[in-house]
C-alpha positions as CSV (number, residue, x, y, z in Angstrom):
1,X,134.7,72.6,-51.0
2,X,133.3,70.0,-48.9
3,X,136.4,69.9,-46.4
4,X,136.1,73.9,-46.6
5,X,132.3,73.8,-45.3
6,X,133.3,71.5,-42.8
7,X,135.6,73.5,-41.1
8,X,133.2,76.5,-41.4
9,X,130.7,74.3,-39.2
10,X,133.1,73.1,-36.6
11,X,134.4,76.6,-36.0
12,X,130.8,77.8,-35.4
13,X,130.0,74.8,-32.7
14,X,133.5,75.7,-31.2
15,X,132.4,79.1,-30.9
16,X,128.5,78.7,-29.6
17,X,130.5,76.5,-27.3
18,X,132.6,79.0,-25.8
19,X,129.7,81.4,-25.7
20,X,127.7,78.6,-23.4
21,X,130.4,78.1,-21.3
22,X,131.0,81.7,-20.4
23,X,127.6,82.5,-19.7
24,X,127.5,79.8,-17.4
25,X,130.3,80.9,-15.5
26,X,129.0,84.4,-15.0
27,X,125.8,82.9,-13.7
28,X,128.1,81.1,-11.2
29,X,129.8,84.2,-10.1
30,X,126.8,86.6,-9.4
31,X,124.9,83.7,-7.5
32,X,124.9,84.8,-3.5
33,X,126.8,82.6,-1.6
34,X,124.8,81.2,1.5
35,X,125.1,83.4,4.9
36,X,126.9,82.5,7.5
37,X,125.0,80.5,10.6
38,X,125.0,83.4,13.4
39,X,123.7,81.2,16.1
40,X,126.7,79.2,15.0
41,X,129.2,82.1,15.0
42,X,128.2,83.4,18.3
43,X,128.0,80.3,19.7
44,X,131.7,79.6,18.5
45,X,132.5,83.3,19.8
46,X,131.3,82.6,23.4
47,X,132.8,78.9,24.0
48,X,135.6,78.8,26.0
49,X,138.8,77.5,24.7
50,X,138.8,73.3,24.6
51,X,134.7,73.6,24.5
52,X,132.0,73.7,27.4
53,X,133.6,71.9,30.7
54,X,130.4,71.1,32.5
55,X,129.7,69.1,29.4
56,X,133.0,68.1,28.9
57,X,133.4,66.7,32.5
58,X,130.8,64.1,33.6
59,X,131.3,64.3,36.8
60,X,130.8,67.9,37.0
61,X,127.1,69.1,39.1
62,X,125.2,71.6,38.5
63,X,124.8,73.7,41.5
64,X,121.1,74.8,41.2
65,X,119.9,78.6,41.8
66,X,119.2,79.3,45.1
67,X,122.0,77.4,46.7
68,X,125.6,78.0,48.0
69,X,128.8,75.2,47.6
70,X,129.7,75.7,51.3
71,X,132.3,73.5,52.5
72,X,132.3,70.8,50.2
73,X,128.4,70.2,50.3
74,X,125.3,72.1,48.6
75,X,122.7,73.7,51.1
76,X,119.8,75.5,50.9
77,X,121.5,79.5,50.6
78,X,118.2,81.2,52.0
79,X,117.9,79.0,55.2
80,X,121.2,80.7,56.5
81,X,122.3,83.5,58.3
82,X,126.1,85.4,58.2
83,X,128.3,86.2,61.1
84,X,131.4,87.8,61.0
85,X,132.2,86.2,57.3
86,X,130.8,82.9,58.7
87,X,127.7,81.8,56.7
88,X,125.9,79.3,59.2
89,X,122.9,77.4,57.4
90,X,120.1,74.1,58.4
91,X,122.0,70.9,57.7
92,X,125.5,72.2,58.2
93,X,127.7,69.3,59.3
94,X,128.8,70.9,62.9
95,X,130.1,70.0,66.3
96,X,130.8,72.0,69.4
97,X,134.2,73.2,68.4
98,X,133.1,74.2,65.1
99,X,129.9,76.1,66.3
100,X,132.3,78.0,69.3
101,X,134.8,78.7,66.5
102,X,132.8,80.9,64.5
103,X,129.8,82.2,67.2
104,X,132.3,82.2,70.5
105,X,131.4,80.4,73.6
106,X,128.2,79.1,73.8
107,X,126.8,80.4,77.4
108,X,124.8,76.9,77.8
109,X,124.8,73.9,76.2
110,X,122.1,70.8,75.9
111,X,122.0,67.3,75.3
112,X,119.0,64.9,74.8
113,X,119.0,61.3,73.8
114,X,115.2,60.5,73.2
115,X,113.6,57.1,74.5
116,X,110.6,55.4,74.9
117,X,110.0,56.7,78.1
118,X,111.1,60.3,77.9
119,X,107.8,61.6,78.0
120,X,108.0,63.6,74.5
121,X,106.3,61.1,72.6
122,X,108.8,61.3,69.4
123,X,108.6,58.2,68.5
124,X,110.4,58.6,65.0
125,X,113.3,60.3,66.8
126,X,114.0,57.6,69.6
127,X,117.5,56.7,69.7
128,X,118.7,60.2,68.5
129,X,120.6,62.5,70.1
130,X,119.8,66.6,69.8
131,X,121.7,69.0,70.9
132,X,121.2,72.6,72.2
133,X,123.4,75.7,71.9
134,X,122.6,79.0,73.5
135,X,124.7,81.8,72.4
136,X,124.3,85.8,72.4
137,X,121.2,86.7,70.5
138,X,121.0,82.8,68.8
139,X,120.0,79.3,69.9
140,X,120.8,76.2,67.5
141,X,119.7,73.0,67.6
142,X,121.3,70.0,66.0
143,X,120.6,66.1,65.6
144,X,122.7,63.0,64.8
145,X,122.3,62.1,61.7
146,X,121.6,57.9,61.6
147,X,124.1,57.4,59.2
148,X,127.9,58.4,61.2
149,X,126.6,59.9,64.2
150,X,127.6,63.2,62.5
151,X,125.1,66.0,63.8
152,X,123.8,68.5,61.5
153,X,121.4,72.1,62.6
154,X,117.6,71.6,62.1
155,X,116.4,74.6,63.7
156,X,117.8,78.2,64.1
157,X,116.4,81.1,66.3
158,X,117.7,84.7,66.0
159,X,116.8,87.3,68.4
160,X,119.3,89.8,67.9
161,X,120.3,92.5,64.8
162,X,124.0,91.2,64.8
163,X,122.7,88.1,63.0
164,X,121.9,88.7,59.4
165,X,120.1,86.6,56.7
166,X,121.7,86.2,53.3
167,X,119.3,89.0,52.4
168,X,120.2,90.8,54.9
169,X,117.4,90.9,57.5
170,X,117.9,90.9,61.0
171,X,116.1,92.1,64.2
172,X,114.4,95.4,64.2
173,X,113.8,95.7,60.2
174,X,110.4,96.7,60.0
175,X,108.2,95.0,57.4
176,X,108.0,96.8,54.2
177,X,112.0,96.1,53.8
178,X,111.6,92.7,55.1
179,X,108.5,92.6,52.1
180,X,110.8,93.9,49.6
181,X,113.7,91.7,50.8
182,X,111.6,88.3,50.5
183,X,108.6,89.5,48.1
184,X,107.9,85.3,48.1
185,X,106.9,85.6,51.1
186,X,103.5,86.3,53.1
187,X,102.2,87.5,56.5
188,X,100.4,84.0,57.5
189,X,97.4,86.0,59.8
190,X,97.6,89.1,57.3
191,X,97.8,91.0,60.4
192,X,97.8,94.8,60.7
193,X,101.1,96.4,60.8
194,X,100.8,97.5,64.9
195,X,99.7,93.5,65.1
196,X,101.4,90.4,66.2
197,X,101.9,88.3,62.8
198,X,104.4,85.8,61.6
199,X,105.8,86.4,57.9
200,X,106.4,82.4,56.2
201,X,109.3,82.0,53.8
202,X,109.7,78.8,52.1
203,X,112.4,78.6,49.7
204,X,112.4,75.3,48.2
205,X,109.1,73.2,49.5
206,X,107.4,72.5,52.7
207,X,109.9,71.0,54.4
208,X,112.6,73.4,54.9
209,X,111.0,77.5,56.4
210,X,111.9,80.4,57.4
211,X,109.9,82.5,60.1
212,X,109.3,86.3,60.4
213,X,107.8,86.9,63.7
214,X,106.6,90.5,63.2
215,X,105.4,92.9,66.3
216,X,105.1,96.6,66.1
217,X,105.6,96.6,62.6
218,X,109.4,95.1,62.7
219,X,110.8,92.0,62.8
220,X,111.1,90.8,66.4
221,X,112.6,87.2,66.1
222,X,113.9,85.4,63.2
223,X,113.6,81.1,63.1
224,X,114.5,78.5,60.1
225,X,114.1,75.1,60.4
226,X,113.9,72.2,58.3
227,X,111.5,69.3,59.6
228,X,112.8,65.5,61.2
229,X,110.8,63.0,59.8
């Protein structure tokens, strides 16, 4: 009787067990499972195969908005103008070959070594050597740099519509398109429209400008320059 009662009592506790353990199971199964990271799943979508190379490569440079990789070096995209597919821009690394290459022959040419006793009173510039080139509709100007002798343009003066900015501005625009064109920008004597005015673009800082000379309501000269210490 005693053996037959304790079976009775183990088979209940086998079965209560098997009741507990399959309510726990089904508790498992209807629990949601976590969702999915999207940040992580787009971000996985839209990385290139092998991952992110700027970030991969440390040497790799950022080339910052606003700028152009022209011939090995960065330079300041706005203070440039385009030429027959040649984009000519302040501190381009140039020479008189490379200049008549792309703009033709220069119809004069200019040389100055300043000194002491020049009688210009550039006293920061003494011992450099600027040059001048005069072509059809554009004069450039260009220094020695101190380091190599290599001379690079400081100063850039359009006065004909065959000369474009990387906007595209030239000569004979008239001023709401050269507004619309460089909105940054503003008329520095806030002239009338039928006045004499010049319209200041600086791109980066105070250093490095861009100048609308405005007459008759157009565009009548076009000059960037970046300052010599």
């Amino acid at each position: 009787m005693k053996t037959w009662r304790r079976s009775a009592i183990l088979m209940l506790l086998a079965a209560f067990l098997c009741i507990l353990l399959a309510g726990c199971q089904e508790n498992q199964a209807n629990t949601p499972t976590a969702p999915p990271n999207v940040n992580e799943e787009e971000e996985a979508a839209t990385e290139p195969p092998g991952g992110n190379p700027a970030s991969n490569n440390p040497d790799s440079q950022v080339i910052k908005e606003g700028t152009i990789q022209k011939e090995g070096n960065v330079i300041l995209k706005e203070l440039a103008f385009v030429y027959n597919d040649h984009t000519i821009a302040i501190s381009d690394i140039v020479d008189d070959e490379k200049l008549e290459s792309m703009l033709g022959e220069a119809e004069e040419k200019k040389s100055h070594t300043y000194s002491e006793d020049d009688g210009l009173n550039m006293d920061t510039l003494i011992g450099f050597t600027e040059k001048q080139y005069k072509f059809s509709g554009v004069e450039i100007k260009t220094i020695d740099a101190a380091e190599g002798k290599k001379f690079y343009i400081f100063n850039i003066k359009i006065t004909d519509p065959k000369y474009a900015t990387v906007r595209n501005i030239k000569v004979g625009d008239s001023v709401e398109k050269l507004k619309e064109a460089y909105p940054e920008g503003n008329l520095i004597g806030n002239g009338a429209p039928d006045e004499e005015d010049d319209f200041r673009y600086e791109p980066a800082n105070y250093v490095d400008v861009m100048t609308f000379h405005i007459k008759d309501a157009k565009v009548e000269s076009i000059q960037m320059y970046t300052l010599l210490d």
